[in-house]
KOLFI-122647 format. One line per 4 residues: number of its first residue (from 1); their letters; for each residue z, x, y of N, C-alpha, C. Coordinates in nm, 4 decimals, always signed. Last residue first. Example, Ala and Ser with C-alpha at 12.3 -4.5 7.8 and 13.67 -1.06 7.14 Angstrom:
! residues 2
2> sa> +0.7080:+1.2850:-0.2250:+0.7140:+1.3670:-0.1060:+0.7870:+1.2900:+0.0030; +0.7800:+1.3190:-0.5690:+0.7800:+1.2300:-0.4500:+0.7800:+1.3200:-0.3300;
! end
This chain:
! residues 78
78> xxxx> +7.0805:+19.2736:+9.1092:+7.0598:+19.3836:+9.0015:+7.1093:+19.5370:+9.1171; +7.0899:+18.9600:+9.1406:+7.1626:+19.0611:+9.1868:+7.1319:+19.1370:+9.0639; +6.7988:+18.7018:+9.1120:+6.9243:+18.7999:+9.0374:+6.9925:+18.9016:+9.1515; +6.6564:+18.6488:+9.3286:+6.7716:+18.5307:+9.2348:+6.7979:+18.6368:+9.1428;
74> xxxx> +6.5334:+18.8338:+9.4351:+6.5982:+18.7864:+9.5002:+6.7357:+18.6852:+9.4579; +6.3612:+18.9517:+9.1711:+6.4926:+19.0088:+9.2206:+6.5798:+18.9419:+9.3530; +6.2375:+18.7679:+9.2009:+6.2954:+18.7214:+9.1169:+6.3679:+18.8346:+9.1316; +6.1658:+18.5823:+9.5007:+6.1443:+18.6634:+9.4291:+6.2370:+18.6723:+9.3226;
70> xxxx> +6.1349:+18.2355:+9.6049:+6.2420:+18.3482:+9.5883:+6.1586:+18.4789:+9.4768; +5.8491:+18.1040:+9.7333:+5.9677:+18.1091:+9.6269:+6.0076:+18.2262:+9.6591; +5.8671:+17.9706:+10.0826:+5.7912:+18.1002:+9.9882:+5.8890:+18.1087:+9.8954; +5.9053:+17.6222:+10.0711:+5.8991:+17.7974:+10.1292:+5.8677:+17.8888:+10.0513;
66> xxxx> +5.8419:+17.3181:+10.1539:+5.8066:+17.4309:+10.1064:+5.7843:+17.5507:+10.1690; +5.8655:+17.1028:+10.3561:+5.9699:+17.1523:+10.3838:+5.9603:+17.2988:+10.3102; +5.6933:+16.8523:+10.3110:+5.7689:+16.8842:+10.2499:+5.8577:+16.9725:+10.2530; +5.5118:+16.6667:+10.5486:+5.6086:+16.7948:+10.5606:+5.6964:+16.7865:+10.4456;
62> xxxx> +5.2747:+16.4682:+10.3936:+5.4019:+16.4860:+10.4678:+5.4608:+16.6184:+10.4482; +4.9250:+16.3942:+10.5531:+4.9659:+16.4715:+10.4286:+5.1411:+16.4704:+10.4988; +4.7159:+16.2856:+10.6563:+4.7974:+16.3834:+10.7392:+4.8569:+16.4164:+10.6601; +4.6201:+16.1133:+10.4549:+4.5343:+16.2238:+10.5183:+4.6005:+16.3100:+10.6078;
58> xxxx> +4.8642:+15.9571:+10.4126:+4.7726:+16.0599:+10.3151:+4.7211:+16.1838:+10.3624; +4.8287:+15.8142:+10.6342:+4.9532:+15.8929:+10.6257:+4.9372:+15.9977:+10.4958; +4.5919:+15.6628:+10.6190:+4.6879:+15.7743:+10.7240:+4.7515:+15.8514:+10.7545; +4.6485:+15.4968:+10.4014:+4.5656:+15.6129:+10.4012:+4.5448:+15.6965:+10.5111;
54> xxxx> +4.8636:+15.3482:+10.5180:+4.9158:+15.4634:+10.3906:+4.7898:+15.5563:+10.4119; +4.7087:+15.2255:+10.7122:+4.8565:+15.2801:+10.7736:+4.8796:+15.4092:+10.6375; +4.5319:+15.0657:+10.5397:+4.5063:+15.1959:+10.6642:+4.6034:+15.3042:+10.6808; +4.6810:+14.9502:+10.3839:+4.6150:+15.0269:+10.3300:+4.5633:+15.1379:+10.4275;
50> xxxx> +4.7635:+14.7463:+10.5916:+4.9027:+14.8506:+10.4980:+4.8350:+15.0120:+10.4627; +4.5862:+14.6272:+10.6896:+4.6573:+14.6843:+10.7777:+4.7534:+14.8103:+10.6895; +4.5095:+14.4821:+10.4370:+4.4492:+14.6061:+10.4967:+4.4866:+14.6976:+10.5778; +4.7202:+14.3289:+10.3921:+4.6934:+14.4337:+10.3251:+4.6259:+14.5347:+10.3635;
46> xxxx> +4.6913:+14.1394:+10.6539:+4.7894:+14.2236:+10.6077:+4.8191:+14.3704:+10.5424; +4.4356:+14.0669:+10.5662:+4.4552:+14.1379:+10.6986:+4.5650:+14.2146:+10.6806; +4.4890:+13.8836:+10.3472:+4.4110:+13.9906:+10.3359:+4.4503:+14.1048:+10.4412; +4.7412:+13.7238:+10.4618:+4.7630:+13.8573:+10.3694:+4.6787:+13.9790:+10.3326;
42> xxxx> +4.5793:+13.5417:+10.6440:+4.6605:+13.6541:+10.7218:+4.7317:+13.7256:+10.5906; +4.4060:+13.4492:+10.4527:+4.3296:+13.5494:+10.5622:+4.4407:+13.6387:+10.5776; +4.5894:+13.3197:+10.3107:+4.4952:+13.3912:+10.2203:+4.4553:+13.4977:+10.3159; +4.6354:+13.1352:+10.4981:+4.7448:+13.2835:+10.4056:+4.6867:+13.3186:+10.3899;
38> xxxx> +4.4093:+12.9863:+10.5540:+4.4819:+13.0602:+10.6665:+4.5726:+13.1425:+10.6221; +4.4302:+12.8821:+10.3616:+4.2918:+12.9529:+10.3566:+4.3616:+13.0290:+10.4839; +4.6043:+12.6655:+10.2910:+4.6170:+12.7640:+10.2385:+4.5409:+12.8698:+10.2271; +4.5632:+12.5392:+10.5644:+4.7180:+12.6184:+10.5842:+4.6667:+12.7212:+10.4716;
34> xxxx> +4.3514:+12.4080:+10.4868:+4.3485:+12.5254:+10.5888:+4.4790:+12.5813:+10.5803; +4.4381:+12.2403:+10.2993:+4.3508:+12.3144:+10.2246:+4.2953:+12.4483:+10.3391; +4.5848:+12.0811:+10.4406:+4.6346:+12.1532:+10.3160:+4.6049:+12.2647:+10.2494; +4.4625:+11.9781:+10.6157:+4.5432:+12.0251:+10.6456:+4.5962:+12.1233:+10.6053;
30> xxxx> +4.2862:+11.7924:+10.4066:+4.2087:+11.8940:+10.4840:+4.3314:+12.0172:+10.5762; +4.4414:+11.6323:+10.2968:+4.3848:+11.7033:+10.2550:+4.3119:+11.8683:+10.2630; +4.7715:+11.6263:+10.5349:+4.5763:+11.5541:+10.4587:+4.5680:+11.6624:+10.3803; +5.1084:+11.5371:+10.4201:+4.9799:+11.6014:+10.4891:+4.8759:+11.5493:+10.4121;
26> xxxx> +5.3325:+11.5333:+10.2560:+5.2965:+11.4511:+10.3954:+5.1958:+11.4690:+10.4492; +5.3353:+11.5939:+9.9867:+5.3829:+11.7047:+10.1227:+5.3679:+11.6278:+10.2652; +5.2316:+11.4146:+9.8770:+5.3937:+11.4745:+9.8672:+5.4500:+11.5536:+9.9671; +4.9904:+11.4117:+9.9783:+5.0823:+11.3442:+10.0024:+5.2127:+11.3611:+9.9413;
22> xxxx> +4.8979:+11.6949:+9.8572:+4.8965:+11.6658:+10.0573:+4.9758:+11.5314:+10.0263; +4.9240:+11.6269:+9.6152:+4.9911:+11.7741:+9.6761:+4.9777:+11.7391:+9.7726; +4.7133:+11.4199:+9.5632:+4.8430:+11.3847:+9.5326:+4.9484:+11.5521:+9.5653; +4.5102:+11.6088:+9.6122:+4.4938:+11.4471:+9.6862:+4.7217:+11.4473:+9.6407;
18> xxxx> +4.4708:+11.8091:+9.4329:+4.4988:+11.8244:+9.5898:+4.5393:+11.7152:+9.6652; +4.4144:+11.6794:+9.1650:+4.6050:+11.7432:+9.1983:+4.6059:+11.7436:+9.3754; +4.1662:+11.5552:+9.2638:+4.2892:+11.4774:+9.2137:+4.4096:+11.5612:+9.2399; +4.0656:+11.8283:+9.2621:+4.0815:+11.7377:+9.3617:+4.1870:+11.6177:+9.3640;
14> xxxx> +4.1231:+11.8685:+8.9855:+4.1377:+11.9926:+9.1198:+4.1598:+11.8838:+9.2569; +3.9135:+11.7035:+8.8427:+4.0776:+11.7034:+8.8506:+4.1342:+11.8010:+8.9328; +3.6877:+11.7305:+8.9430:+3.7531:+11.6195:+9.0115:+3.8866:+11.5829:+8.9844; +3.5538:+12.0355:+9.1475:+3.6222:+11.9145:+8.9876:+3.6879:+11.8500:+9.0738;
10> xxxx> +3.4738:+12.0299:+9.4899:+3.5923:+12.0997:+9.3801:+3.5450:+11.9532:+9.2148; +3.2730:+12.1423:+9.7213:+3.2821:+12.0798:+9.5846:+3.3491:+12.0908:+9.5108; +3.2665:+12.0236:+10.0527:+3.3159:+12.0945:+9.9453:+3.2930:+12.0956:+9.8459; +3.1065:+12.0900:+10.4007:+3.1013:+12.0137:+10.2155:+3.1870:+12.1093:+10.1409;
6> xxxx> +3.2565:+12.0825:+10.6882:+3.2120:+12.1629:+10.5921:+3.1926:+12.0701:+10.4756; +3.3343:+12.0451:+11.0474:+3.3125:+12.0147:+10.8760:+3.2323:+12.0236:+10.8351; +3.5425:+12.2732:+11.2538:+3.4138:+12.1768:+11.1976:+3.3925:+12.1333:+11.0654; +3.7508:+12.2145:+11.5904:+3.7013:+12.2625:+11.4080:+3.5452:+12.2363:+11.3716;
2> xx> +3.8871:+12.3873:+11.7949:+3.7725:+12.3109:+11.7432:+3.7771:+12.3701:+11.6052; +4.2346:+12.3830:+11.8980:+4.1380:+12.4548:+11.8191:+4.0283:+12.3571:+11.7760;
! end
């Protein structure tokens, strides 16, 4: 995969926690900071995918199975 580089600007205590989070974790900076932009995408996508799928299933509306109520001499015996 080609990449490219970008400017960032984070605070410099943001950056500080990121610097010392990629080496605990063994990783760069930059590694760190795509793994967590790469969730971010594949949950957006995710969600949307969900949100289609339900508002799909909305718009076709589900078979509830409703029948013509009972008359009310039907539920009594008279």
């Amino acid at each position: 995969m080609e990449t490219q580089n970008i400017t960032l600007s984070l605070p410099e205590s943001v950056l500080r926690k990121v610097k010392l989070l990629a080496v605990r974790r063994g990783s760069s900076v930059s590694r760190l900071l795509t793994s967590a932009v790469e969730r971010m995408i594949e949950e957006e996508s995710d969600y949307e995918a969900a949100r289609k799928r339900q508002t799909a299933l909305l718009e076709k509306g589900l078979n509830l199975d409703f029948r013509k109520p009972a008359s009310r001499d039907e539920l009594h015996d008279r």
